[in-house]
C-alpha positions in Angstrom: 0.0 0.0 0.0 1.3 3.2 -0.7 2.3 5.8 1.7 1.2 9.7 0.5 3.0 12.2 3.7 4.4 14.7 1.7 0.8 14.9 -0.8 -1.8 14.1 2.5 -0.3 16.6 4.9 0.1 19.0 1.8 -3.9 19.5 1.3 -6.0 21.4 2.8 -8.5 20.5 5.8 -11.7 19.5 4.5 -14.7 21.0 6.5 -18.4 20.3 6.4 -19.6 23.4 6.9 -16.8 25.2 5.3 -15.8 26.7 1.9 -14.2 24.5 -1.0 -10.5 25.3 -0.3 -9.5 23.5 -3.7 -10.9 22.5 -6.8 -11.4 18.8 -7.8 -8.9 19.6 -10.8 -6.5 21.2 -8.6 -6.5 17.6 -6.7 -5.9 15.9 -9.4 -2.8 18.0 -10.4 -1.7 17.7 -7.0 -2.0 14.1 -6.9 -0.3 13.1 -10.4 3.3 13.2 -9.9 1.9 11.5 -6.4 0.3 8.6 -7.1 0.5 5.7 -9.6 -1.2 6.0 -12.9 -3.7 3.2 -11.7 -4.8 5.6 -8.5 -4.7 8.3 -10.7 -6.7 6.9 -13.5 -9.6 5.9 -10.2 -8.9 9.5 -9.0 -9.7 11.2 -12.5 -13.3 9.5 -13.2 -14.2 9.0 -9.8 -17.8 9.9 -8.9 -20.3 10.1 -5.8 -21.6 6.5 -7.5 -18.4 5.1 -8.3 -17.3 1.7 -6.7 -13.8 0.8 -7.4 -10.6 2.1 -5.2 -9.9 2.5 -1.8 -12.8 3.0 0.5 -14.8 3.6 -2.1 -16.9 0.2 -2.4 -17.9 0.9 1.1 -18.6 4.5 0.8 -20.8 3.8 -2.1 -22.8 1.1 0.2 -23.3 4.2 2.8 -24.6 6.6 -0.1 -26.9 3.6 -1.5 -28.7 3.2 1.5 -28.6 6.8 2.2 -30.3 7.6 -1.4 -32.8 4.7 -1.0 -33.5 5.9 2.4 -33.9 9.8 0.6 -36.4 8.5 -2.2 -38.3 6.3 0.8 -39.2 9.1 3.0 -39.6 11.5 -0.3 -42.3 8.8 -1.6 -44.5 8.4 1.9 -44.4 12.3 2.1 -45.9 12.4 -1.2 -48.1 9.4 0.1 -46.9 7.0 -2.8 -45.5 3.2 -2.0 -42.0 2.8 -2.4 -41.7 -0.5 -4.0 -38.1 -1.4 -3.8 -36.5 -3.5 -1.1 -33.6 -2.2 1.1 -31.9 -2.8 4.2 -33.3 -0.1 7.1 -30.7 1.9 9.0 -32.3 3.7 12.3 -29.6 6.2 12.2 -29.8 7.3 8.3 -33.5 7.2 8.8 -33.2 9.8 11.6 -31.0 11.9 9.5 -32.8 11.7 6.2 -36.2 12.5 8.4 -34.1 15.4 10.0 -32.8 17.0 6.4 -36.3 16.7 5.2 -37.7 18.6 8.2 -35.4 21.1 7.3 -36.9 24.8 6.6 -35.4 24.8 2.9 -33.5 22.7 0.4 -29.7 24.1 1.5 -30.2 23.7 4.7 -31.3 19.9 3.8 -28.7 19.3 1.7 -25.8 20.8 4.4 -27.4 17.9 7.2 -26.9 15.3 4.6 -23.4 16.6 4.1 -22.5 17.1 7.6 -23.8 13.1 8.2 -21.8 12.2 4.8 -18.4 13.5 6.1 -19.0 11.7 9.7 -19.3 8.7 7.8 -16.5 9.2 5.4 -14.3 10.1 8.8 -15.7 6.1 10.2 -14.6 4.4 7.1 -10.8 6.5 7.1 -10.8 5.1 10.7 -6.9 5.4 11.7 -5.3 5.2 8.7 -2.6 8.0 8.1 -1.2 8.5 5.0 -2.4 5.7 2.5 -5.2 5.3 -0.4 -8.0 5.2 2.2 -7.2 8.4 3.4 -6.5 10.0 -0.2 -9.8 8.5 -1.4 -11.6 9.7 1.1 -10.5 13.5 0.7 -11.2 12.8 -3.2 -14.8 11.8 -1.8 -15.3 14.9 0.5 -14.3 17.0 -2.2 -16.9 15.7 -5.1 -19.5 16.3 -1.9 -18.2 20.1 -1.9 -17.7 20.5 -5.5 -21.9 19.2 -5.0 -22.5 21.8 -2.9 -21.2 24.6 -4.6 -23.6 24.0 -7.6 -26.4 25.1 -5.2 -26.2 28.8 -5.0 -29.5 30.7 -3.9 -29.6 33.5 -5.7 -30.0 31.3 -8.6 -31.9 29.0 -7.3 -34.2 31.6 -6.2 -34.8 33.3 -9.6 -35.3 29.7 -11.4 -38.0 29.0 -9.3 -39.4 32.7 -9.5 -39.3 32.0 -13.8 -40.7 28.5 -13.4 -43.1 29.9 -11.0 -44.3 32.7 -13.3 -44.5 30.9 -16.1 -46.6 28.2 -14.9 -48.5 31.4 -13.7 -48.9 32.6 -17.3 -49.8 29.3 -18.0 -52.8 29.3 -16.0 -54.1 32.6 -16.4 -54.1 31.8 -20.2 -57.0 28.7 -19.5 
C-alpha cells in the first residue's frame, strides 16, 4: 500500500460546513506526480456513484442506502409506495427525516453533508497516510464541488421563472 506524507499533509483541511479550499482539478494536479497511474486513473473518473478504489466500495454502500432511504421518505411524504426493497438503517433514517424537516433545500442538503463526512471520517478510521485516506478527501471533495452548484440566488430566480410561467400558463385557460 502506498504511503502519500508529503501529498496528505500537503492539502488542505476539509470541513463540512466550510468553503471549497481546492478544486477537484486542482486535486488531481496535485496528486499526479503523487500517485501511480492506476490511483490516478480511479482519482480522474471517480464519482459520488463510483465503486472501485480504496474506501470507495464501502462508501458507495453508505450513499446507497442513504439515497434509497432519501427517495423512501420523499415517496411516503408524497403518500406514494415505495416499491423497492432495502436494508433499514435507524440512524440514516433519523438523519434523512431530519434533512427533510429542514426549513429549505440548502439547509437539507448541508445535514446530509455534515452526516456524509462523519461517515467518510468512520470508514478512514486510523489510517494515516495511504489510499483510504487520499480517497476519502477525493470523496469529500466531489461532496463540496456538489454543494457549490447550489447557490440561492440562482436558485431563487429559477423558481421565481418557473413559478411565473406556470402562472402565465394558468391565467391563459
Amino acid at each position: 500500500m502506498a504511503s502519500y506524507y508529503y501529498l496528505i499533509a500537503s492539502l488542505p483541511e476539509l470541513r463540512a460546513d466550510g468553503d471549497m479550499p481546492i478544486t477537484y482539478s486542482e486535486f488531481l494536479s496535485c496528486c499526479q506526480s503523487n500517485v501511480s497511474d492506476s490511483v490516478y486513473q480511479i482519482l480522474e473518473n471517480l464519482s459520488l456513484s463510483s465503486t472501485e478504489g480504496p474506501l470507495v466500495k464501502e462508501w458507495a454502500n453508505f450513499y446507497g442506502m442513504l439515497t434509497k432511504e432519501l427517495n423512501y421518505q420523499r415517496s411516503m411524504n408524497l403518500g406514494r409506495s415505495y416499491s423497492s426493497a432495502y436494508d433499514k438503517d435507524g440512524l440514516i433514517a433519523q438523519v434523512v427525516a431530519q434533512a427533510l424537516a429542514a426549513k429549505n433545500p440548502l439547509e437539507a442538503e448541508k445535514v446530509l453533508l455534515e452526516y456524509e463526512f462523519e461517515n467518510l471520517d468512520s470508514l478512514i478510521g486510523l489510517h494515516m497516510f495511504d489510499d483510504y485516506v487520499l480517497f476519502g478527501y477525493a470523496i469529500k471533495l466531489k461532496l463540496l464541488e456538489r454543494q457549490n452548484c447550489f447557490e440561492q440566488e440562482k436558485g431563487q430566480a429559477e423558481f421565481k421563472s418557473l413559478f411565473d410561467g406556470i402562472q402565465q400558463r394558468v391565467y391563459s385557460l
